[in-house]
mmCIF file as gemmi writes it, N, C-alpha and C atoms, coordinates in Angstrom:
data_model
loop_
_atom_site.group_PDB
_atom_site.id
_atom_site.type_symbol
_atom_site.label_atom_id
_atom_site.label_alt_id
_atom_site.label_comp_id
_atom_site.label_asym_id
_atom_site.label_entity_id
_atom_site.label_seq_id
_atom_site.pdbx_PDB_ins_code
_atom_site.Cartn_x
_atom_site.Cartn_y
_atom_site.Cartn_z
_atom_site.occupancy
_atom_site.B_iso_or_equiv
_atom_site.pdbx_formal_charge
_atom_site.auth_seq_id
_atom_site.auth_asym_id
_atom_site.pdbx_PDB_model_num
ATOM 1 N N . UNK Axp A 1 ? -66.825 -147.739 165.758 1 0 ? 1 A 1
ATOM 2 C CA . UNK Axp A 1 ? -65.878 -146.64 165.85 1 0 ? 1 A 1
ATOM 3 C C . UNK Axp A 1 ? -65.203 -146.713 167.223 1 0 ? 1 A 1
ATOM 4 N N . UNK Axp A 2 ? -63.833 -146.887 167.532 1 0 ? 2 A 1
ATOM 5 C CA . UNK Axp A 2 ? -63.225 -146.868 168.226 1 0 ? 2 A 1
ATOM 6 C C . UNK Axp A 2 ? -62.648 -145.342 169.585 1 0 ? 2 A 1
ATOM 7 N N . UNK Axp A 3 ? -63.381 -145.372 170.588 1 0 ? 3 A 1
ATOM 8 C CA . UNK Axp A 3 ? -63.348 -144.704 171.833 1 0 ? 3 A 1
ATOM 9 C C . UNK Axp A 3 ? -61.815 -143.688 171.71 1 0 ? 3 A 1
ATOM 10 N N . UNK Axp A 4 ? -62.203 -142.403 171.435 1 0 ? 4 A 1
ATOM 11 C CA . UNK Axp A 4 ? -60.868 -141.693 171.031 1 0 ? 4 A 1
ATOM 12 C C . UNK Axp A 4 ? -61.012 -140.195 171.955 1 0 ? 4 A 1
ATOM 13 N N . UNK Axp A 5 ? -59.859 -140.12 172.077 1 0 ? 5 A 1
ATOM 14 C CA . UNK Axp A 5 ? -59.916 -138.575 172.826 1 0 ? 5 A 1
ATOM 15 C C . UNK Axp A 5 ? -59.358 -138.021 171.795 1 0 ? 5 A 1
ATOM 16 N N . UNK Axp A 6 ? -60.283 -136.897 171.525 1 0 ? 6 A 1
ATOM 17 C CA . UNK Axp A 6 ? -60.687 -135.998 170.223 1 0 ? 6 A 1
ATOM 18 C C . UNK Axp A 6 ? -59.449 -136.446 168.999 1 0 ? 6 A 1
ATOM 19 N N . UNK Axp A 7 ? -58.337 -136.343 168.574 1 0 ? 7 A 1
ATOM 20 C CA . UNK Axp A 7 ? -57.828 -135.957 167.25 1 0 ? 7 A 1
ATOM 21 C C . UNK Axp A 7 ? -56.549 -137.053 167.629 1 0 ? 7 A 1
ATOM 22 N N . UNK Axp A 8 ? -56.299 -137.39 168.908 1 0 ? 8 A 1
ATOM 23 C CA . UNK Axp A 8 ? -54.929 -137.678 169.335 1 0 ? 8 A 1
ATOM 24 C C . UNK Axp A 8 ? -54.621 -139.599 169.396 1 0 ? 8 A 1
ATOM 25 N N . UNK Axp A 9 ? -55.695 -139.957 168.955 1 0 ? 9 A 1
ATOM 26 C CA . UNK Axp A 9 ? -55.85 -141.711 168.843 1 0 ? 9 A 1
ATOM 27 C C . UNK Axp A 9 ? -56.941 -142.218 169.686 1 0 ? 9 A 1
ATOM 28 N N . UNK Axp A 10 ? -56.49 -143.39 169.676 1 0 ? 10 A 1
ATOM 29 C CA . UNK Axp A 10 ? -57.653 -144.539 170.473 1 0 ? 10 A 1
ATOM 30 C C . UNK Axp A 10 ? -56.87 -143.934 172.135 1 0 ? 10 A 1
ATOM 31 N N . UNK Axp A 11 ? -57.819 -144.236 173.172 1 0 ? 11 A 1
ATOM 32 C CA . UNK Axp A 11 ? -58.187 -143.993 174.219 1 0 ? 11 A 1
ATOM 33 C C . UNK Axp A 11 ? -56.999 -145.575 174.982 1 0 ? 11 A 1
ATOM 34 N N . UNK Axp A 12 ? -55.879 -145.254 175.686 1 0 ? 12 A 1
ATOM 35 C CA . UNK Axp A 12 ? -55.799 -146.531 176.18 1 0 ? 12 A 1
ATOM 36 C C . UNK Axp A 12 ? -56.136 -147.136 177.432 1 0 ? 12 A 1
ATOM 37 N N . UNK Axp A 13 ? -55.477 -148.29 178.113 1 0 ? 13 A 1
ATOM 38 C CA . UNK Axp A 13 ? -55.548 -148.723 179.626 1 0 ? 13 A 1
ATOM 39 C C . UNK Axp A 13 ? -54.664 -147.762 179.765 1 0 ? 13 A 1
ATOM 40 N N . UNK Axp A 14 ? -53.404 -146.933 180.057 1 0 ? 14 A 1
ATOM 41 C CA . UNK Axp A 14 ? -52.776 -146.28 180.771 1 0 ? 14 A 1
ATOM 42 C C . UNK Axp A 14 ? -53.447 -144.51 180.963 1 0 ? 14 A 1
ATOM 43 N N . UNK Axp A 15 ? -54.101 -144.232 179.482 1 0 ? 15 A 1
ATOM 44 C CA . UNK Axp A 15 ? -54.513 -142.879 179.955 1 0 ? 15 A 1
ATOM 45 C C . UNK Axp A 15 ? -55.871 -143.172 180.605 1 0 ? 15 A 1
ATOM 46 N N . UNK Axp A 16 ? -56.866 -144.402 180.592 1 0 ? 16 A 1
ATOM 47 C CA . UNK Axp A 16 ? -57.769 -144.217 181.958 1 0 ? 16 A 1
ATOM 48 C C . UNK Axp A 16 ? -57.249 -144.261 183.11 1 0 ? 16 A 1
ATOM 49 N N . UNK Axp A 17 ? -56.206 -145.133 183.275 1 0 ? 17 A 1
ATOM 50 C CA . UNK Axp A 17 ? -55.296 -145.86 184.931 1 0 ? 17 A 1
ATOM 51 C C . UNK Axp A 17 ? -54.739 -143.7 185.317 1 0 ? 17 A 1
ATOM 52 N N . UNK Axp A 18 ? -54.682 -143.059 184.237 1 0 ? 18 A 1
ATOM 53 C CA . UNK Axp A 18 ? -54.197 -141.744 184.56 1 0 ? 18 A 1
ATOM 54 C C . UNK Axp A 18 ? -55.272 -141.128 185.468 1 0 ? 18 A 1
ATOM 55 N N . UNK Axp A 19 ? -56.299 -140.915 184.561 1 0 ? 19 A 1
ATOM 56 C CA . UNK Axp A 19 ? -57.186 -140.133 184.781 1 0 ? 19 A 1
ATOM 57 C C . UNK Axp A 19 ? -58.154 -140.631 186.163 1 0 ? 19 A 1
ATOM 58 N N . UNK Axp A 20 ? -58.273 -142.016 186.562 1 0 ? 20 A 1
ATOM 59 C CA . UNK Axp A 20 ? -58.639 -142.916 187.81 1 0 ? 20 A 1
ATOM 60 C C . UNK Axp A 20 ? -58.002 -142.175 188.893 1 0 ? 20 A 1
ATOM 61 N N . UNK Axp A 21 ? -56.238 -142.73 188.766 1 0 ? 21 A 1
ATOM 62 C CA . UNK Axp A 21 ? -55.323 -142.06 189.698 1 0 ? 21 A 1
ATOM 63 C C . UNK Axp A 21 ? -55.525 -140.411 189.889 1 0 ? 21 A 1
ATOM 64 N N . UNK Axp A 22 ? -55.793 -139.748 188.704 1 0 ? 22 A 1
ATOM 65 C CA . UNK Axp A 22 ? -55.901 -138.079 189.467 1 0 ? 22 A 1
ATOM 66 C C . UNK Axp A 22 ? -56.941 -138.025 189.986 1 0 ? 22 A 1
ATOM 67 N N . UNK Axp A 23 ? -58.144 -138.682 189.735 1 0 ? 23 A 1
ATOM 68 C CA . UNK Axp A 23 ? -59.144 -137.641 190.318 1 0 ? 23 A 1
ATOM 69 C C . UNK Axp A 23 ? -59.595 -138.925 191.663 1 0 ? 23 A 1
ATOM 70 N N . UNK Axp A 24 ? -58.986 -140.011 191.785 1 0 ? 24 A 1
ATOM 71 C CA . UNK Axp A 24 ? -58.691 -140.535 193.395 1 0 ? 24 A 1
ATOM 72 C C . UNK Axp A 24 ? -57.921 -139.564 194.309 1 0 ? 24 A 1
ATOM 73 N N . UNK Axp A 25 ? -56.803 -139.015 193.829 1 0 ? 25 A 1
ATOM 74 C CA . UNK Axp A 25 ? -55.572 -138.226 194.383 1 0 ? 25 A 1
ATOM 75 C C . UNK Axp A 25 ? -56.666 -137.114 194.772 1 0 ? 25 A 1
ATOM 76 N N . UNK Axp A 26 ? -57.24 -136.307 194.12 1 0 ? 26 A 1
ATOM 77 C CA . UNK Axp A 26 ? -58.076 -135.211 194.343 1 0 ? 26 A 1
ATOM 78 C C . UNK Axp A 26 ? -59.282 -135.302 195.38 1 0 ? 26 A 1
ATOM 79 N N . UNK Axp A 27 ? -59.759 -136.315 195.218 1 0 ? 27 A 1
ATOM 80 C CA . UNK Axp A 27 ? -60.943 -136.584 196.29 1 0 ? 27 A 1
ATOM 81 C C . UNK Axp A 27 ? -60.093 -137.376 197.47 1 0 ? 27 A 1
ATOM 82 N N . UNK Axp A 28 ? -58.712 -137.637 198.002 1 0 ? 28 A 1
ATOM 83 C CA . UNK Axp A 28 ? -58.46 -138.488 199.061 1 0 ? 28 A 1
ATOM 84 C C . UNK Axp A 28 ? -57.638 -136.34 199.355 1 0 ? 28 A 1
ATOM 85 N N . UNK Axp A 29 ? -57.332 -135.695 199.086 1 0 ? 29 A 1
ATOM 86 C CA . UNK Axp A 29 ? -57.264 -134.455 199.125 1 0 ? 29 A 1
ATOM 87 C C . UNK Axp A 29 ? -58.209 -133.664 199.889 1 0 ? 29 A 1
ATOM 88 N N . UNK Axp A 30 ? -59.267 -133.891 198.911 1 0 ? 30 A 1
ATOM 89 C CA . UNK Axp A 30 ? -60.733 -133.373 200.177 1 0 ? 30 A 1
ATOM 90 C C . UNK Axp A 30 ? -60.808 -133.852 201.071 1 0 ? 30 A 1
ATOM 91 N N . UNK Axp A 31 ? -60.781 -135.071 201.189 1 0 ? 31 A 1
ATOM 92 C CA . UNK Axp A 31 ? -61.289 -135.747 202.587 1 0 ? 31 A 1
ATOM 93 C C . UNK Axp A 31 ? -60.318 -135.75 203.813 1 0 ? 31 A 1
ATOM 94 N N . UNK Axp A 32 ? -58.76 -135.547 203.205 1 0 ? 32 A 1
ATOM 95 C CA . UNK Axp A 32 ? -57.744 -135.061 204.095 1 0 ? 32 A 1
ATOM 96 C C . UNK Axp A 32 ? -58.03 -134.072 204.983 1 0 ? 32 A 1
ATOM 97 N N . UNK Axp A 33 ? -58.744 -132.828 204.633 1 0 ? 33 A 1
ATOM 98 C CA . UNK Axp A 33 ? -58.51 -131.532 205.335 1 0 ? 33 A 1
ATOM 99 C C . UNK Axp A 33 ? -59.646 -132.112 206.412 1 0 ? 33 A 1
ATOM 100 N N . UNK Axp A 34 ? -59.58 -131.112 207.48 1 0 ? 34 A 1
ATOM 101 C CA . UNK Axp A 34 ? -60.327 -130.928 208.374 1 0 ? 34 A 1
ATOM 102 C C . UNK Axp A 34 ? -62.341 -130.498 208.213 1 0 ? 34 A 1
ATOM 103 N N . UNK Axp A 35 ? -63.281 -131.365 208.473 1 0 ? 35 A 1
ATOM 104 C CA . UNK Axp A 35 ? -64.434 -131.015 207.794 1 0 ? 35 A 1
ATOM 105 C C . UNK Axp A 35 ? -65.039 -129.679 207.981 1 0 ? 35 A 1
ATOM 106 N N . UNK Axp A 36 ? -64.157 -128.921 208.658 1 0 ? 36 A 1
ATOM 107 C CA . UNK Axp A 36 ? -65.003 -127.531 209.045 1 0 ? 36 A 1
ATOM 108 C C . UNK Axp A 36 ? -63.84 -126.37 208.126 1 0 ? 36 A 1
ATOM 109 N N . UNK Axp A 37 ? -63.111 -127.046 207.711 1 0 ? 37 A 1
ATOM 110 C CA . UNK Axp A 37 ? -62.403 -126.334 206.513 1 0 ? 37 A 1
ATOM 111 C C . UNK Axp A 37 ? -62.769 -126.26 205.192 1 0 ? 37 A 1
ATOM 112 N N . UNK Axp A 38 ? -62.77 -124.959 204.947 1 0 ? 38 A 1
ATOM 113 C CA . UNK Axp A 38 ? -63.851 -124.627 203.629 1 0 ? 38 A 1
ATOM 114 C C . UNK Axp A 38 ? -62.56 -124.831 202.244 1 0 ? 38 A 1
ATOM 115 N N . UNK Axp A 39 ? -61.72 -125.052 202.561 1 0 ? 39 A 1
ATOM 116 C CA . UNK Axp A 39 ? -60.452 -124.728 201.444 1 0 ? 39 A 1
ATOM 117 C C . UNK Axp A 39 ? -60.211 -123.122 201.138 1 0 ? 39 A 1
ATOM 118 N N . UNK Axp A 40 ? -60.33 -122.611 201.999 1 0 ? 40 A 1
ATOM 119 C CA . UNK Axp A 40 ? -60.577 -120.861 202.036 1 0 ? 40 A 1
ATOM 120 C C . UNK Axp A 40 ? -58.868 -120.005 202.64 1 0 ? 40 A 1
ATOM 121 N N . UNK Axp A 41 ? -58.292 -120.996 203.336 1 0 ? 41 A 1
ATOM 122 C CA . UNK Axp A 41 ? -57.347 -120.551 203.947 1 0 ? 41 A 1
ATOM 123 C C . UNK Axp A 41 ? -55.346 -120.876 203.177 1 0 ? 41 A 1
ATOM 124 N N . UNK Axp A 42 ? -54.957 -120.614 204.043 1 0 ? 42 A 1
ATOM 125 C CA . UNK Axp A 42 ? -53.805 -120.934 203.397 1 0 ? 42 A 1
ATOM 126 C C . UNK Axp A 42 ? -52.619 -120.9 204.4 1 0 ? 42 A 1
ATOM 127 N N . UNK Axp A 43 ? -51.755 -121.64 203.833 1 0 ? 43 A 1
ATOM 128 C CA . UNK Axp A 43 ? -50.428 -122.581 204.472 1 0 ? 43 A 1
ATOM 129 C C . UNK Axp A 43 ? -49.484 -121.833 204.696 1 0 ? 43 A 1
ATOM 130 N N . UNK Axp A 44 ? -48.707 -122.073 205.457 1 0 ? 44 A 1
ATOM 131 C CA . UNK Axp A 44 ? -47.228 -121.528 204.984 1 0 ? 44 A 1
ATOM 132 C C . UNK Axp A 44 ? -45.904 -122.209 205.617 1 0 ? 44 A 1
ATOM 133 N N . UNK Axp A 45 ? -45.169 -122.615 204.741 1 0 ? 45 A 1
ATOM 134 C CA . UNK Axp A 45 ? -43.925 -123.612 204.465 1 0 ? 45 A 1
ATOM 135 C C . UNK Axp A 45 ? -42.895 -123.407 203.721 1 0 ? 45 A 1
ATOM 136 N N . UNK Axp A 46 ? -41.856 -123.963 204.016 1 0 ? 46 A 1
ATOM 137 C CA . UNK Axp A 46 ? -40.326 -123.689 202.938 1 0 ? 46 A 1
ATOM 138 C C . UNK Axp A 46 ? -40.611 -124.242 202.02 1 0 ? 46 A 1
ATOM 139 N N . UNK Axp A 47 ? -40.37 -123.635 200.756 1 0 ? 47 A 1
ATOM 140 C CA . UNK Axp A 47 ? -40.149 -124.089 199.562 1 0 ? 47 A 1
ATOM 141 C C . UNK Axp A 47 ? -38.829 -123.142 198.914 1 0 ? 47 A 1
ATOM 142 N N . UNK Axp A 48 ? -37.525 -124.083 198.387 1 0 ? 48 A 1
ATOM 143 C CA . UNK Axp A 48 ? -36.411 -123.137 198.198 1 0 ? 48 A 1
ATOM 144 C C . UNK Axp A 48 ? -35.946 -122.09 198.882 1 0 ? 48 A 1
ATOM 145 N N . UNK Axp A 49 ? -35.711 -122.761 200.248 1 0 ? 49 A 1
ATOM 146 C CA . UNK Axp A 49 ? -34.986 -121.096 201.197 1 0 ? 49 A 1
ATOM 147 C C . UNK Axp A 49 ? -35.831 -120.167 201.167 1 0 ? 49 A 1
ATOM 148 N N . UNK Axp A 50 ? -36.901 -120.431 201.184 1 0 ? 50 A 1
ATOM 149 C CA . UNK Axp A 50 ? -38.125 -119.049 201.42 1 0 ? 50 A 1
ATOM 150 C C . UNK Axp A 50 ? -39.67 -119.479 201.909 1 0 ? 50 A 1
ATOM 151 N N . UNK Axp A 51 ? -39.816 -118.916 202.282 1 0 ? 51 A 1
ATOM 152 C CA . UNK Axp A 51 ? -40.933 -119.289 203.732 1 0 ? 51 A 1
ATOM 153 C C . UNK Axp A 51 ? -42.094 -118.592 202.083 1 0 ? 51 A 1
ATOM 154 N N . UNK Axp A 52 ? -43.505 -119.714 202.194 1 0 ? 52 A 1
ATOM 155 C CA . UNK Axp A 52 ? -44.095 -118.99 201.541 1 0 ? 52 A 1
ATOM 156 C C . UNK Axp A 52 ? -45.177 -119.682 201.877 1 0 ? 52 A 1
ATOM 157 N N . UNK Axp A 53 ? -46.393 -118.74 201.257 1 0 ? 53 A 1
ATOM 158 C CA . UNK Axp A 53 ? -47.71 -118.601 202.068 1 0 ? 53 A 1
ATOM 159 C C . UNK Axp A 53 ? -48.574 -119.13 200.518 1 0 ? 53 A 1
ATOM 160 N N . UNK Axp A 54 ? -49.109 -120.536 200.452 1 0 ? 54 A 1
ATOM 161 C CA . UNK Axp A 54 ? -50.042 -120.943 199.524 1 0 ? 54 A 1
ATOM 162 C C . UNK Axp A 54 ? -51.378 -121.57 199.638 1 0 ? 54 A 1
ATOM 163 N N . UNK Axp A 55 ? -52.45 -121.091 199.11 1 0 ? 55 A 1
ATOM 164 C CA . UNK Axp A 55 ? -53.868 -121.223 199.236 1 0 ? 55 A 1
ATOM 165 C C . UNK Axp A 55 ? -54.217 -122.749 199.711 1 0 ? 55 A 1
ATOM 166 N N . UNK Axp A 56 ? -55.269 -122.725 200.613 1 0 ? 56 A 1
ATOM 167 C CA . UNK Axp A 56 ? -55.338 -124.915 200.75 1 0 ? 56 A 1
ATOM 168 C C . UNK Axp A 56 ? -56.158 -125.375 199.702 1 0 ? 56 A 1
ATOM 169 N N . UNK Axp A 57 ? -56.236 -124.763 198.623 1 0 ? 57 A 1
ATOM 170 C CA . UNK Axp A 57 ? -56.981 -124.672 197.664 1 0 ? 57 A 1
ATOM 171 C C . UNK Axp A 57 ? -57.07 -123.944 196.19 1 0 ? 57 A 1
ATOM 172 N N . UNK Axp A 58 ? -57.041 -124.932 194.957 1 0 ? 58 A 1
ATOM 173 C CA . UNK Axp A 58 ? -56.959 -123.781 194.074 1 0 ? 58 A 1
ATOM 174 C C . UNK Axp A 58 ? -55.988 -124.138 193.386 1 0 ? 58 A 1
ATOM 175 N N . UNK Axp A 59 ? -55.483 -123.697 191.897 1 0 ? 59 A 1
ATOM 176 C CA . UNK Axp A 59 ? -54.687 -123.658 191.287 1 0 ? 59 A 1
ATOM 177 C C . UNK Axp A 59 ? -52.974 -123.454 192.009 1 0 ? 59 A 1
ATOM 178 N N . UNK Axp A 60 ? -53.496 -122.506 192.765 1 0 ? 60 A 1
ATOM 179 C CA . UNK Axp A 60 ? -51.989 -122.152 193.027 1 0 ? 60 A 1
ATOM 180 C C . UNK Axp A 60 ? -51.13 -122.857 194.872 1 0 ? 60 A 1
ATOM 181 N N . UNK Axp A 61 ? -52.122 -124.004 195.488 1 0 ? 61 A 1
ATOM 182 C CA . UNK Axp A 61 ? -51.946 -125.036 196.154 1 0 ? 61 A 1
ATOM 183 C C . UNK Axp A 61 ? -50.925 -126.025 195.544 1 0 ? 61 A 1
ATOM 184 N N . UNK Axp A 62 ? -50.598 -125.693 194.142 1 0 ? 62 A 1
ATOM 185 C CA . UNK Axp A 62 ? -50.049 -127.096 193.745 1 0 ? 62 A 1
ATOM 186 C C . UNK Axp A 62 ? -48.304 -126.995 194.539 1 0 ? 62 A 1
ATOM 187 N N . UNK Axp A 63 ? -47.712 -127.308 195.117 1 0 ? 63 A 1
ATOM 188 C CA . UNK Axp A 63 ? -46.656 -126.778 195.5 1 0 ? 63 A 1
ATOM 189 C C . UNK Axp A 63 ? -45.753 -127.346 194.296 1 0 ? 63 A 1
ATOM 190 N N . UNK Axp A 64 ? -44.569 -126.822 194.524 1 0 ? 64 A 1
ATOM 191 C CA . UNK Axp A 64 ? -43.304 -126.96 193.45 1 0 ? 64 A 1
ATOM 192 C C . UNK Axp A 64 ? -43.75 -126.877 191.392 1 0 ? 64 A 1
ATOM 193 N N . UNK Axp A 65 ? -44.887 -126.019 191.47 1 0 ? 65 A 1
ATOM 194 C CA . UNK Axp A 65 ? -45.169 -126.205 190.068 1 0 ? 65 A 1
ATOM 195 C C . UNK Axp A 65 ? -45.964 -124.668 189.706 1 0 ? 65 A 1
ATOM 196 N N . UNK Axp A 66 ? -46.647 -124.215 190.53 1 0 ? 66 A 1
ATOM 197 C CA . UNK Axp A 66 ? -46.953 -122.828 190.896 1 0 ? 66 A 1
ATOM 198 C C . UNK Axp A 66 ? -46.477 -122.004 191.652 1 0 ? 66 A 1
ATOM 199 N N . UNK Axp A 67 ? -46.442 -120.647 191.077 1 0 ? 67 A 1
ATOM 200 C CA . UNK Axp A 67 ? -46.054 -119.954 191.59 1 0 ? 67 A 1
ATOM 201 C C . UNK Axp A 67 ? -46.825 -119.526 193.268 1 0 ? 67 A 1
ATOM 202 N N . UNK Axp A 68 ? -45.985 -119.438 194.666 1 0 ? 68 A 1
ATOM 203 C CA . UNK Axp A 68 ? -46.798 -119.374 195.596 1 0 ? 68 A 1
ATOM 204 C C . UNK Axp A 68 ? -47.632 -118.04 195.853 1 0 ? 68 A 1
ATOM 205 N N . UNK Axp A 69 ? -48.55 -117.926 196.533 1 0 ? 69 A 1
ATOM 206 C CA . UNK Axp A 69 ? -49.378 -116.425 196.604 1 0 ? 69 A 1
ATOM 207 C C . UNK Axp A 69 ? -48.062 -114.948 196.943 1 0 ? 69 A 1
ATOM 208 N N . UNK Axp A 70 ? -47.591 -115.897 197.94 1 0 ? 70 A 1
ATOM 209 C CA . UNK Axp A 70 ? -46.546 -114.929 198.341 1 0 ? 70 A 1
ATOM 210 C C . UNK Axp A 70 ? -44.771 -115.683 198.694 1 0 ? 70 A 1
ATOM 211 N N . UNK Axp A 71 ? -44.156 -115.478 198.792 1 0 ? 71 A 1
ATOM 212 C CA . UNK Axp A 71 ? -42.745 -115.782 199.662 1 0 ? 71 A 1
ATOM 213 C C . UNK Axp A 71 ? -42.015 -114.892 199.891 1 0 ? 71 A 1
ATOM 214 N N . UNK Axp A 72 ? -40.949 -115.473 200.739 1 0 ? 72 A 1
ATOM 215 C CA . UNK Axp A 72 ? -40.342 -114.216 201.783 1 0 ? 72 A 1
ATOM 216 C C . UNK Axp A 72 ? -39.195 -115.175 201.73 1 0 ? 72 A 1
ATOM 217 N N . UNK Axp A 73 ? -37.686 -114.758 201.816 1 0 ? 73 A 1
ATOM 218 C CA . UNK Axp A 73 ? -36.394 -114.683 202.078 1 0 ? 73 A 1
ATOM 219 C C . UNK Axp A 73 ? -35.623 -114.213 203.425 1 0 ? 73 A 1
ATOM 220 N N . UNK Axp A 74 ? -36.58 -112.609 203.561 1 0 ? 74 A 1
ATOM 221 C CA . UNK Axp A 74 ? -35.878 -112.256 204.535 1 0 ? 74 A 1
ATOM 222 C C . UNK Axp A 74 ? -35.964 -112.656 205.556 1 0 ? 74 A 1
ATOM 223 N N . UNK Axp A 75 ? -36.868 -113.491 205.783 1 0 ? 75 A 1
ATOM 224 C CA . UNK Axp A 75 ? -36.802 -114.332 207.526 1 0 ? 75 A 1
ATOM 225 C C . UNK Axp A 75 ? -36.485 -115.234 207.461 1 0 ? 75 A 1
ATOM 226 N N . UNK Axp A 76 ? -35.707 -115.901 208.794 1 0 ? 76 A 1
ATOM 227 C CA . UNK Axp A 76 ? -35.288 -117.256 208.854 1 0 ? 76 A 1
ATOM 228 C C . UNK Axp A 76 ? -35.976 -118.158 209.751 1 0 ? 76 A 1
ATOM 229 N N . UNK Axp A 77 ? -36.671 -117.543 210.762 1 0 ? 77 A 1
ATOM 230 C CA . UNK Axp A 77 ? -37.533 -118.143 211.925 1 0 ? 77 A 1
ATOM 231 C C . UNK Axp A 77 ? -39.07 -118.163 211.146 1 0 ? 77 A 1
ATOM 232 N N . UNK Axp A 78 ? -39.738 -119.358 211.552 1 0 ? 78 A 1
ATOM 233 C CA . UNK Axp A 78 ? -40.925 -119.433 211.097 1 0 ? 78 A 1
ATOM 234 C C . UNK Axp A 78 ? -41.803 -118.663 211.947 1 0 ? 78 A 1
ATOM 235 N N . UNK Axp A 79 ? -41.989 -118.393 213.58 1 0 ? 79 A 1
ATOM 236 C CA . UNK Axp A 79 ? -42.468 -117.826 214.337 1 0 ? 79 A 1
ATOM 237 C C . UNK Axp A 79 ? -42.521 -116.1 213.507 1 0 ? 79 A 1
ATOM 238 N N . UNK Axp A 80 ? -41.456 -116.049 213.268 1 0 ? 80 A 1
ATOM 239 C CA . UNK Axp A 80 ? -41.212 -114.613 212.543 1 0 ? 80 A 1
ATOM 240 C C . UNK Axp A 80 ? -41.552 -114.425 211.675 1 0 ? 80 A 1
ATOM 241 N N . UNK Axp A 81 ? -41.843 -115.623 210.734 1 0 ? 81 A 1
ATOM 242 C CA . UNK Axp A 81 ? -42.497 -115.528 209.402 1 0 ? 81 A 1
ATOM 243 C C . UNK Axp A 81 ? -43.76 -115.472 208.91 1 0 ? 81 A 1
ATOM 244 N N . UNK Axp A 82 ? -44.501 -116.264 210.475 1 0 ? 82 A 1
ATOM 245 C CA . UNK Axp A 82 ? -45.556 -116.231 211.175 1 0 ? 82 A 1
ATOM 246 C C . UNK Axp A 82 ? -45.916 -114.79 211.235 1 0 ? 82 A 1
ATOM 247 N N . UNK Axp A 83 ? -45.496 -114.332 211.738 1 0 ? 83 A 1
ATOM 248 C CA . UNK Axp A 83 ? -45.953 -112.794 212.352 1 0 ? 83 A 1
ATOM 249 C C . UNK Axp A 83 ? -45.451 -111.743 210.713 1 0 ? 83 A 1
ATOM 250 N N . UNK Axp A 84 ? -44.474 -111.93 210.414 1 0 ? 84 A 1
ATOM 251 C CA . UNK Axp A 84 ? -44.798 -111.107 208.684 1 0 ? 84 A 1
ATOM 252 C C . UNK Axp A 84 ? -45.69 -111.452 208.095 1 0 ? 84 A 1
ATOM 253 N N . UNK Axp A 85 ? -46.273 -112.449 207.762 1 0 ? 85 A 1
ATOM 254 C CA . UNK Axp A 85 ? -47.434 -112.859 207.253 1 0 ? 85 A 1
ATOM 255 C C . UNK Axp A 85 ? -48.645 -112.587 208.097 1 0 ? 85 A 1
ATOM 256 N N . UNK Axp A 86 ? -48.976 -112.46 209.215 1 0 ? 86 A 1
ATOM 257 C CA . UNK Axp A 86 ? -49.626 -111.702 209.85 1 0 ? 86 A 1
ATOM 258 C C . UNK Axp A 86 ? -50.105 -110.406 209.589 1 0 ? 86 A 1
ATOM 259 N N . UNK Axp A 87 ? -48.967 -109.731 209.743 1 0 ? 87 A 1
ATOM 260 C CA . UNK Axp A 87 ? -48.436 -107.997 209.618 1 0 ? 87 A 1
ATOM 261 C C . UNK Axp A 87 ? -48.908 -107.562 208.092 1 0 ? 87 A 1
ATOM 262 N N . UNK Axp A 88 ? -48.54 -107.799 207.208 1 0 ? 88 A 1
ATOM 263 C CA . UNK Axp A 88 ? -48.999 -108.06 205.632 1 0 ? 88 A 1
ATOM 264 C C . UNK Axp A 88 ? -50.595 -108.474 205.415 1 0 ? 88 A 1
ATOM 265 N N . UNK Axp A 89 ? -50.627 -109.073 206.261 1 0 ? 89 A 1
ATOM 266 C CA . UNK Axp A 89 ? -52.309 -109.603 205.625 1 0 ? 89 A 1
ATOM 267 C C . UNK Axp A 89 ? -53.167 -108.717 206.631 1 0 ? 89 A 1
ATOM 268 N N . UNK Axp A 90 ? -52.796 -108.6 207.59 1 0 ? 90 A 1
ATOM 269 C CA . UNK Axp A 90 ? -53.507 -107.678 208.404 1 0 ? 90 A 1
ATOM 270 C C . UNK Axp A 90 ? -54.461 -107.977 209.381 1 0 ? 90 A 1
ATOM 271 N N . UNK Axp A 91 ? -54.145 -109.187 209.933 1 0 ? 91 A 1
ATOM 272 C CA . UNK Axp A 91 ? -55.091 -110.53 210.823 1 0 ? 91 A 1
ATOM 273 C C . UNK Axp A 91 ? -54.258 -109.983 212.274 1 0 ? 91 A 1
């Protein structure tokens, strides 16, 4: 009986070469961050003219495909965007 992922056919070389490549991508991910970083914290960067604040971790880390925790428009300075995100979170 031929090696099948459930209902959808035989199993090929390109969907293992897939599944190799993501979960390499994912573990060269971990080992990126800093070792005293728990993946607990979160970023903040332009994405579409808006400064936004996304988890270093988690579903919603994926940039350009999730929605971010938060974003902001009304600032244009990151220092400033810095400090709204501050002000908001309450740090």
């Amino acid at each position: 009986m031929p090696l099948t992922q459930g209902r959808y056919g035989d199993s090929t070389g390109h969907h293992r070469l897939f599944w190799l490549r993501h979960n390499t991508v994912q573990l060269l991910r971990s080992l990126r961050r800093d070792p005293r970083d728990t993946g607990g914290g979160y970023t903040m960067h332009r994405e579409w003219g808006a400064w936004v604040l996304r988890p270093v971790s988690g579903w919603r880390a994926l940039r350009w495909i999730t929605p971010p925790a938060d974003a902001t428009r009304s600032v244009n300075d990151r220092d400033a965007a810095l400090d709204y995100y501050a002000a908001k979170l309450g740090v």
